[in-house]
N, C-alpha and C positions, 0 to 999 in steps of 0.2 A: 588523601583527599579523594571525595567519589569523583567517579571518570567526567563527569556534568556539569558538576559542579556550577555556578555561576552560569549556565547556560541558560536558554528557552527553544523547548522543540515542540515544534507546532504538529497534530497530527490530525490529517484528515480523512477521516472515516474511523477514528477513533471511538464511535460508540460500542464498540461489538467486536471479537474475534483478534487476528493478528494486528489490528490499528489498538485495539485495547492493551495488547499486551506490550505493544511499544512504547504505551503510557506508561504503563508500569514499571516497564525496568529503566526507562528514561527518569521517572521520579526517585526512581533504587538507586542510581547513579547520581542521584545530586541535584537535576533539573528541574525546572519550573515548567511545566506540560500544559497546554493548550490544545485540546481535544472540540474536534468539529465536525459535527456531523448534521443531515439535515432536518432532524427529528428531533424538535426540543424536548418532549418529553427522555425523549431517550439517552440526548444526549448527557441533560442535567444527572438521570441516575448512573452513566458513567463518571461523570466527574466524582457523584459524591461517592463512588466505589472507588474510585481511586485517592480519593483523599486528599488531605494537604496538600498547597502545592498544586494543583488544578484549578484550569479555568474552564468549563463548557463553552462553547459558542456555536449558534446555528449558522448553518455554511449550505447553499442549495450549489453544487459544482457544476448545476448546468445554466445556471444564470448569471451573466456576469455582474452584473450589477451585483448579486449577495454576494462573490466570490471576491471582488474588491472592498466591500464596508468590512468581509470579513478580518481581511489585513491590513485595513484601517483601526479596524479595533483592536487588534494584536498587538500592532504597533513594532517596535525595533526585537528582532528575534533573531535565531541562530541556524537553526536546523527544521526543517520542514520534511515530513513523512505522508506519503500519499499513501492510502490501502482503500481507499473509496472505491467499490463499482456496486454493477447489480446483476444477479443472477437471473440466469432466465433467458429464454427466447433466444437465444445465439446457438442453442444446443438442437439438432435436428438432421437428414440427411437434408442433399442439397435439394435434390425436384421436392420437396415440403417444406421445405425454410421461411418463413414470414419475415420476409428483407424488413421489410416496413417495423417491423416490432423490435426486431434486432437493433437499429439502430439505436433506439434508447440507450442500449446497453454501453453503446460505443461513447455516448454522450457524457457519461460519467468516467469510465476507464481510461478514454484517451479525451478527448476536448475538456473534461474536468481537471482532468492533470496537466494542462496544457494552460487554461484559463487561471488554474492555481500557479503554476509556474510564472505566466505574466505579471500575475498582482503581488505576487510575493518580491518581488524586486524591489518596489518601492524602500522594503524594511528590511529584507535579510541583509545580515553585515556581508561582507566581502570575504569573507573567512571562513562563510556557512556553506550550507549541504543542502542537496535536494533529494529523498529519495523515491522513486516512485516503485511501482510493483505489479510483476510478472508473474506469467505461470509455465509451466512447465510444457502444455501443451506448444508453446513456440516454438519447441526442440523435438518433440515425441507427440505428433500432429496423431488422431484416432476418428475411424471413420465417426458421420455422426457429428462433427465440431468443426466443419472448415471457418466458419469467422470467429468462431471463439481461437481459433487456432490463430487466425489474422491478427485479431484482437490483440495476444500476447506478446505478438510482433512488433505491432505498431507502438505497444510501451516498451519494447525493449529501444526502438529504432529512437522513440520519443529521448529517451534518456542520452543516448548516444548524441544525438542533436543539440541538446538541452547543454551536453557539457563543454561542447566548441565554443556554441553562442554565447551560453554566460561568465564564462571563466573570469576571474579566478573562484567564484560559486561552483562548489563539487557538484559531479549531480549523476549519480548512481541509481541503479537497480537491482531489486531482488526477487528473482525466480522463486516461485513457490511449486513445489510439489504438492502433494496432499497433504493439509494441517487443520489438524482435529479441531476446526472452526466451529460455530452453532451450527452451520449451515452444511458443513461434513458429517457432523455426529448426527443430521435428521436423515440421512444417508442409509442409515443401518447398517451394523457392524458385517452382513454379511457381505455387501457392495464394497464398504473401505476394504474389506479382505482381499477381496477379487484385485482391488487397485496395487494393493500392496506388496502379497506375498510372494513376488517373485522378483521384489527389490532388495539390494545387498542388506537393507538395515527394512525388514521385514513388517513394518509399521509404520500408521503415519505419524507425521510430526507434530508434538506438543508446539500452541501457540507462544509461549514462552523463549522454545527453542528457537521459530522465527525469529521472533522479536530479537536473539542477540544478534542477527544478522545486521538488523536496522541499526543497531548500535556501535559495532565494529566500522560501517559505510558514514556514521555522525564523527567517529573520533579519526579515522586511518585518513589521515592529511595530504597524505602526496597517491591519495586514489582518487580517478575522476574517469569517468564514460565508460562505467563496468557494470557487469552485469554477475552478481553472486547467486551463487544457486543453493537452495535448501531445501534437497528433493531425494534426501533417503538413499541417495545413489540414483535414481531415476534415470539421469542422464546416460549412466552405464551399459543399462542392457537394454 
């Protein structure tokens, strides 16, 4: 029997990158996928890349109001996957930082994943999972990134909180290291190098590779308020 089977995992920020790939191997495994993202165009040509078995829906995670009709529309599901944020403007030294622009960012990464968490209650079973997702910098802080570095924080701390409050709902995290996203590959190979090669496993990670993370944190039952890391070793040196 696939590992899903009979399931529904809803994923937000599923148009693109590791939320795409969670769809994917979520549908590999058996499940019924529900992909949200807030770009209708975009998110409809994920859905029909991913096939059978998919449903697109637009989801804006900074307005509550779209993030409740979103799980109104969904209706009774299982497993819920957060990868939604936004790039950009969190990145800078401090005396040059545009507070004000930053905040955007925070609007989607942590109060999206937080306003997602609320409205999904109505419909996740008691049985289901939450997972949201981190990065690496919340461990291995680098000049140049102090709120993105905060940033990572606050969803690792989100999840930790998330799983007291709602138990017996799991509700995990996963730490990303560098993974060959669109938005890494516009990066150039010379940059990823630099990030890379002086980590035990000398490359970054295939989004696939994330995606079993998200899947082992949907199935491993008697795991709640953890946080899994998929960062090449990163953590090590």
């Amino acid at each position: 029997m696939a590992r899903l089977s009979g399931k529904k995992v809803v994923v937000i920020g599923g148009a693109s990158g590791v939320g795409h790939a969670v769809g994917a191997a979520a549908l590999a495994a058996g499940a019924e996928v529900v992909v949200g993202s807030s770009q209708a165009a975009r998110i409809a040509a994920a859905a029909e890349r991913l096939g059978h078995g998919t449903v697109g829906r637009t989801v804006d995670v900074r307005d509550e109001a779209s993030v409740a009709a979103f799980f109104d529309a969904v209706g009774a599901f299982d497993h819920l996957v957060f990868t939604a944020g936004d790039w950009g403007h969190m990145f800078g030294p401090t005396g040059t930082l545009d507070i004000d622009a930053s905040k955007a960012r925070l609007e989607v990464r942590f109060w999206g994943a937080a306003r997602a968490a609320k409205h999904a209650l109505r419909h996740i079973v008691p049985a289901g999972s939450i997972t949201l997702t981190g990065g690496m910098l919340a461990h291995r802080p680098m000049p140049g990134a102090p709120l993105t570095t905060a940033s990572a924080q606050s969803t690792e701390g989100l999840a930790v909180g998330l799983a007291r409050d709602l138990a017996p709902i799991r509700v995990n995290a996963v730490c990303l290291g560098l993974i060959l996203s669109e938005q890494v590959q516009g990066m150039g190979e010379a940059a990823i190098k630099g990030y890379t090669a002086h980590l035990p496993l000398p490359r970054p990670g295939t989004t696939a590779e994330a995606a079993e993370a998200y899947l082992y944190l949907m199935q491993a039952t008697y795991v709640t308020g953890q946080v899994v890391r998929v960062d090449g070793g990163a953590s090590l040196v």
